[in-house]
C-alpha positions as CSV (number, residue, x, y, z in Angstrom):
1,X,43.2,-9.2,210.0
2,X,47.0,-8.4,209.3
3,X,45.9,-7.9,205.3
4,X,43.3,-5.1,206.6
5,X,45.8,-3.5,208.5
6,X,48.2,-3.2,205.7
7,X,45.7,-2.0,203.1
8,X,44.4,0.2,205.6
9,X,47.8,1.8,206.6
10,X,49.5,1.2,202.9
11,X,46.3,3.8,201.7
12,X,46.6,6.0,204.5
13,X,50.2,6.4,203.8
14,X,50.2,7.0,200.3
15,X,47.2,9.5,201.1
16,X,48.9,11.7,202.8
17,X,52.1,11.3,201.2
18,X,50.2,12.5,198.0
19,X,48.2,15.3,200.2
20,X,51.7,16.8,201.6
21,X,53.6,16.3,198.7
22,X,51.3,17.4,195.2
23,X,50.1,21.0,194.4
24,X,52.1,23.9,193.2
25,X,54.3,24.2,194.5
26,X,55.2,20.7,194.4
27,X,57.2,19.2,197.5
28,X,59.5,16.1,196.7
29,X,58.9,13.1,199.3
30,X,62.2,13.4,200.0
31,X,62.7,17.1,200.9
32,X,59.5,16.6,203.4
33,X,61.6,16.9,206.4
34,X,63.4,20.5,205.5
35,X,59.9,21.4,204.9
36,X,59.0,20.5,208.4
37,X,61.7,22.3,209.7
38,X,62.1,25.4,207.2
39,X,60.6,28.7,206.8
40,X,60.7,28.9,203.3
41,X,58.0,28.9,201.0
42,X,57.9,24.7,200.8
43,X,57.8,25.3,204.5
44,X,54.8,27.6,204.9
45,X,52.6,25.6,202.4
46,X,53.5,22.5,203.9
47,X,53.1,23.1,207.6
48,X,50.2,26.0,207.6
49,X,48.3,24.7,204.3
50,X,49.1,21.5,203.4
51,X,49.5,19.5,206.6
52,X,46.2,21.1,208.6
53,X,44.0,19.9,205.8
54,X,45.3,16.4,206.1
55,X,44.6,16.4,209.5
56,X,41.2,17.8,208.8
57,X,40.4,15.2,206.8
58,X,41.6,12.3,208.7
59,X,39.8,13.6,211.9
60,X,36.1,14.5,209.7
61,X,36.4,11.4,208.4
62,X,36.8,9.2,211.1
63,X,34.3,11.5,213.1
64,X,31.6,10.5,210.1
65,X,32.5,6.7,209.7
66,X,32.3,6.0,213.5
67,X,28.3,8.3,213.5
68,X,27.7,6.5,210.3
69,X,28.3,2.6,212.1
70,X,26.6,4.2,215.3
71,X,23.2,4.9,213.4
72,X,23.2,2.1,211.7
73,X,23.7,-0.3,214.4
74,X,20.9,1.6,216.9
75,X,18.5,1.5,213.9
76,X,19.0,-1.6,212.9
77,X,19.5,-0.4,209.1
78,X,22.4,-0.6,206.8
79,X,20.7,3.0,205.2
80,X,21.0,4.9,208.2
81,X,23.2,7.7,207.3
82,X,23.6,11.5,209.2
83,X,22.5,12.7,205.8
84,X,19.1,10.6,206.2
85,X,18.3,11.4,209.4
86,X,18.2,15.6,210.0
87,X,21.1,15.8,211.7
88,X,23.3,17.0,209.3
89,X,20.5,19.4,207.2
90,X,20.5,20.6,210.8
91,X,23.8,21.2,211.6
92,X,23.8,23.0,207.9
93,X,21.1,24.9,208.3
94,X,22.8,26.3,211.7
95,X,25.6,27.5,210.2
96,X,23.8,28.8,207.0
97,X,21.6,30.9,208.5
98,X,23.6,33.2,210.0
99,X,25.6,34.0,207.1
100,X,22.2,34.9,204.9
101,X,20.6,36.9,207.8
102,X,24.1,38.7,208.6
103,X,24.7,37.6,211.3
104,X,27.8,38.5,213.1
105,X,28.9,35.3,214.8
106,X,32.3,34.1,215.9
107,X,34.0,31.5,214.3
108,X,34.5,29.6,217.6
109,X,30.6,29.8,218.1
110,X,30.1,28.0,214.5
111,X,30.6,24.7,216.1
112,X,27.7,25.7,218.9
113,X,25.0,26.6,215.9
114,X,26.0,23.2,214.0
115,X,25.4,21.2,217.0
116,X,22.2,23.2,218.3
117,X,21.0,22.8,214.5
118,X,21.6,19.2,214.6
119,X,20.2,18.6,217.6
120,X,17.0,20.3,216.4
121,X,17.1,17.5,213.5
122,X,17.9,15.1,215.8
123,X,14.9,15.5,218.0
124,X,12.6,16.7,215.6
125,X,12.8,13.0,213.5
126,X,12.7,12.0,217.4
127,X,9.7,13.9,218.4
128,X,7.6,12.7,215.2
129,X,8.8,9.2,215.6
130,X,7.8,8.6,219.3
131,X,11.1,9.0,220.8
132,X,12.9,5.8,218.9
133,X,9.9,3.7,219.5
134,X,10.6,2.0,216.4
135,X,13.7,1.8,214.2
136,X,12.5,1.9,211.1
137,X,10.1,4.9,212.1
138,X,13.0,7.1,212.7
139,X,15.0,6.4,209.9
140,X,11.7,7.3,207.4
141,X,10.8,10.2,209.8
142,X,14.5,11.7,209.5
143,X,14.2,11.5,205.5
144,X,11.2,13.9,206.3
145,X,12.7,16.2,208.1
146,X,15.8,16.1,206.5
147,X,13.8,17.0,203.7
148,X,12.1,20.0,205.1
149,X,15.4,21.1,206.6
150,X,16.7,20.9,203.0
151,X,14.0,22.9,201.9
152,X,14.7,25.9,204.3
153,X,18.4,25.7,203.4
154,X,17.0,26.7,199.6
155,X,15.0,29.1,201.1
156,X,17.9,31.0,203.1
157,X,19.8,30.2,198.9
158,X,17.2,32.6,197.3
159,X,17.3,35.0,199.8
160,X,21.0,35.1,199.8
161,X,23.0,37.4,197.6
162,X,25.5,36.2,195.2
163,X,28.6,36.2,196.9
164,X,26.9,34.7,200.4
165,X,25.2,32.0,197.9
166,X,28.7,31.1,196.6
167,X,30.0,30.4,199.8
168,X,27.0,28.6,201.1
169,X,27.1,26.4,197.8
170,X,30.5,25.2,198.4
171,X,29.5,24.7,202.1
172,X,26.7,22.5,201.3
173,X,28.9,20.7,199.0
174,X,31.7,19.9,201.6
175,X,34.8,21.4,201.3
176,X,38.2,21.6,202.7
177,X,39.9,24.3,200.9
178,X,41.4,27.1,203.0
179,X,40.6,25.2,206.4
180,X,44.1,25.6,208.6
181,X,45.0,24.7,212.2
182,X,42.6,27.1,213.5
183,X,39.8,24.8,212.3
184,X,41.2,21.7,213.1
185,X,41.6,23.1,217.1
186,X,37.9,23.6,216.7
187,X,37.5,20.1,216.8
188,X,39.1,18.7,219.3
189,X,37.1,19.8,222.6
190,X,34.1,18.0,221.0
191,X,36.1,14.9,220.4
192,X,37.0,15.2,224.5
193,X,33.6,14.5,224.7
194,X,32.3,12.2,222.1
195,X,35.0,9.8,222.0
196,X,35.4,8.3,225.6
197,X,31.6,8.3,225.2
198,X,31.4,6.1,221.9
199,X,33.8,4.0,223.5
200,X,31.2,3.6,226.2
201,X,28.2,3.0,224.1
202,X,30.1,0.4,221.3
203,X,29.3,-2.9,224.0
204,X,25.4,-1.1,224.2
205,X,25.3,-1.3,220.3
206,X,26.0,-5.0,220.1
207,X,23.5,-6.0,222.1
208,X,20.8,-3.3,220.0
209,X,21.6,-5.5,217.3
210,X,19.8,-8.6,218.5
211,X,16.4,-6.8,218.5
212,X,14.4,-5.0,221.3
213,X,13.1,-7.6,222.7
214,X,16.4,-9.5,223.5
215,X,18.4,-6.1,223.9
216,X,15.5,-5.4,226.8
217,X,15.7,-9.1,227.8
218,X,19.7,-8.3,228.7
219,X,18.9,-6.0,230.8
220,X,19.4,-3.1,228.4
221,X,16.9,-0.3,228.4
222,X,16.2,0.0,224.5
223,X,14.6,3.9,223.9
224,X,17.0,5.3,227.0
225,X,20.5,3.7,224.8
226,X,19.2,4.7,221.1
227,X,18.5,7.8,222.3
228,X,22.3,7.8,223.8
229,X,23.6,6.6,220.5
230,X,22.1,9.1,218.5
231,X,23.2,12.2,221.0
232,X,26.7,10.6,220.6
233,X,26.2,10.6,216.6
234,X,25.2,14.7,217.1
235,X,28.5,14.9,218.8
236,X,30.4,13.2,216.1
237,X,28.3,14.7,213.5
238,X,27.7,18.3,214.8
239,X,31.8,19.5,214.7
240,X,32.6,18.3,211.4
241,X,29.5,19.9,209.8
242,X,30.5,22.7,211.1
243,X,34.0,23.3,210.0
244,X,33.9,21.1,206.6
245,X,30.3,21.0,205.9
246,X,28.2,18.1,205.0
247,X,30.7,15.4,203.7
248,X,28.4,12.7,202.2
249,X,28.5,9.3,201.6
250,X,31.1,8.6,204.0
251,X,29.3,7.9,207.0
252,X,27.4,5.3,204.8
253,X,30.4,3.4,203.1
254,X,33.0,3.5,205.9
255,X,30.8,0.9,208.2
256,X,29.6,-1.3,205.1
257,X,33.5,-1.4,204.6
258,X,34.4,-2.4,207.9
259,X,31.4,-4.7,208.1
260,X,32.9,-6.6,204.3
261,X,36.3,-6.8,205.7
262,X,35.5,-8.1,209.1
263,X,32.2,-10.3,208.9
264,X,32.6,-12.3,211.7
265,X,32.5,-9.4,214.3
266,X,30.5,-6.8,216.2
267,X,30.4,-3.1,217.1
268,X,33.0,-3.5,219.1
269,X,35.1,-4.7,216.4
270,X,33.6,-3.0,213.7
271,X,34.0,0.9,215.4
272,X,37.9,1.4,215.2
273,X,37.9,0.4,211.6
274,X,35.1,2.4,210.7
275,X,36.8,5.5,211.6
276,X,40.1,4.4,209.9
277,X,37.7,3.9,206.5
278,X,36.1,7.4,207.0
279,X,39.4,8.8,207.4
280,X,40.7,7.3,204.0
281,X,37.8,7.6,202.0
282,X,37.6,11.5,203.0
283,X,41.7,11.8,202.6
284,X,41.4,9.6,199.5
285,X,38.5,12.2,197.8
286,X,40.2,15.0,199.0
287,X,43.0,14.3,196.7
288,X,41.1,14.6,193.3
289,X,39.3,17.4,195.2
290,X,42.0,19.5,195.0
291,X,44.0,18.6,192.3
292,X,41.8,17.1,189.5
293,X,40.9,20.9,188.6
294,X,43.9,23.0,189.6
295,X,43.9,25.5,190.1
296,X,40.7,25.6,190.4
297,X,39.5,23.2,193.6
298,X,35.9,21.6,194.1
299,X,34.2,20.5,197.1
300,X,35.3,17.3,198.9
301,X,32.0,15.9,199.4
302,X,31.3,16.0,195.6
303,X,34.1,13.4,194.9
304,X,33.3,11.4,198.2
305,X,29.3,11.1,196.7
306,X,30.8,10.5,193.0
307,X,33.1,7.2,194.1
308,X,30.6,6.2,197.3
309,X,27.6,5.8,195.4
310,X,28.8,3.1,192.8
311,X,30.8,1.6,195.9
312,X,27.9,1.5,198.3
313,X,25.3,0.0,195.7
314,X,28.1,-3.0,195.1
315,X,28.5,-3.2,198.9
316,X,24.6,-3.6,199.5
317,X,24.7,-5.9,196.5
318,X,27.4,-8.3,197.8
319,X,25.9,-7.7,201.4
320,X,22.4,-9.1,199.6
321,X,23.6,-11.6,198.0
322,X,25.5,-13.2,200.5
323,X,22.5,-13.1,202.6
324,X,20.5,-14.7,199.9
325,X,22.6,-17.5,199.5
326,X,23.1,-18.3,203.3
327,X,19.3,-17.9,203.3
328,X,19.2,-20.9,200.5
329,X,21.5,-23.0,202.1
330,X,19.9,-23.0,205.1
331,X,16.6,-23.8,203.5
332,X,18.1,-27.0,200.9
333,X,19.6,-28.1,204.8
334,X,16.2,-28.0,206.6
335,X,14.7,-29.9,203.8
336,X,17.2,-32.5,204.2
């Protein structure tokens, strides 16, 4: 436990230390406080560019690793992702359209069209898959519709001209470039919300995981909590897609992380620590993100796909394998 904390803060640390320190112009660590404090330039990029993206970061992440354990512990499936289930094709699509069709909407609406578009997504795969009758029919349904959503999004790409299909590009992409504390207070009044009720829903969660039939046997009224879990998921979901775009990946590897380092425990335990992955993972990617390139910058979510795929796959294989071998040994100890 004490080893997880110190990785966890160590790379959190040297995150941001990297994030507030590199770039042109570049800050020394040790000149950090006068930047705080000063009005120069070093000041300026530091407090109004620098710092707000770090924050952004640290806050989309979490947001996406905590939706990312949420689905995947009211499904039932270690696959269940936002970008697998409509919800964030939704939330794209929301604040897509707009732009292409010209739209004039203000930016403190943006979070509002994210969240009615991913709720869409959200109860389309619902709708189609009998309201969470069945686990594994909403997480094939929401690759459907997902799908389709994607498939408008392409739509609204043709019929955008090139300057709007630039922007929507790097949108789709995930990006954190330019984003200040403007964006970041966009966030916040959703998190009023969604957090004290993820808090509420982790205990529900543990109990999903032991099956219908013994979650219903509890006491626990199966359809009525998924449903909860994946309105809470919107929430997370919905704010972040909004303001950064679809980050993906890290609402798949941040609870496969958690679950590696801390095998032994539940949603309860598992929650908190999958925000703290999401939030490296995102800070982590934003660093080659911005810098790999300079001055030229590329989108967040490209770097967080690039190092979460490989990362994932050897997750699920470890995952696999361990479960194959306990499966083994539990066999050769029958047979005795």
């Amino acid at each position: 436990m004490t080893r997880h904390v110190v990785a966890a803060s160590g790379l959190l640390a040297v995150a941001a230390l990297c994030a507030l320190c590199l770039g042109t112009p570049y800050v020394p660590p040790h000149q950090l406080p006068a930047a705080f404090d000063g009005d120069g330039l070093a000041g300026v990029v530091v407090t109004e560019l620098r710092l707000p993206r770090l924050v952004l970061a640290l806050v989309a992440g979490a947001c996406l690793g905590a939706a990312g354990l949420v689905l995947q512990e009211a499904l039932r499936n270690p696959l269940a992702v936002p970008e697998l289930l409509g919800v964030s094709s939704g939330a794209a699509l929301g604040v897509a359209a707009p732009l292409v069709l010209t739209l004039s909407v203000p930016l403190a609406l943006q979070p509002l069209l994210a969240l009615a578009g991913a709720a869409a997504g959200g109860v389309l795969t619902l709708l189609a898959a009998g309201f969470g009758r069945s686990p594994s029919a909403v997480l094939l349904t929401g690759a459907a519709v997902a799908a389709a959503l994607q498939a408008a999004l392409l739509v609204l790409m043709v019929l955008a001209d090139q300057l709007d299909l630039q922007l929507i590009y790097r949108y789709l992409l995930g990006s954190l470039s330019a984003r200040t504390w403007r964006d970041v207070d966009g966030v916040w009044p959703w998190l009023a919300v969604a957090v004290p009720a993820l808090v509420l829903c982790a205990p529900v969660l543990s109990v999903l995981r032991l099956g219908d039939d013994d979650a219903q046997a509890l006491g626990v009224r199966v359809r009525r909590a998924r449903l909860a879990a994946l309105a809470i998921a919107v929430l997370l979901i919905a704010p972040v897609v909004a303001v950064c775009g679809p980050v993906a990946w890290a609402g798949f590897l941040a609870p496969h992380l958690a679950r590696r380092l801390r095998p032994g425990s539940d949603a309860v335990g598992w929650l908190p620590w999958s925000a703290v992955w999401g939030a490296v993972i995102v800070a982590c990617a934003d660093l080659p993100a911005r810098l790999a390139l300079a001055p030229t910058e590329t989108p967040v979510g490209a770097w967080t796909a690039l190092l979460g795929v490989p990362a994932g796959v050897a997750l699920l294989k470890v995952r696999t394998g361990t479960g194959t071998r306990r499966h083994s040994t539990a066999e050769e100890v029958a047979d005795a």
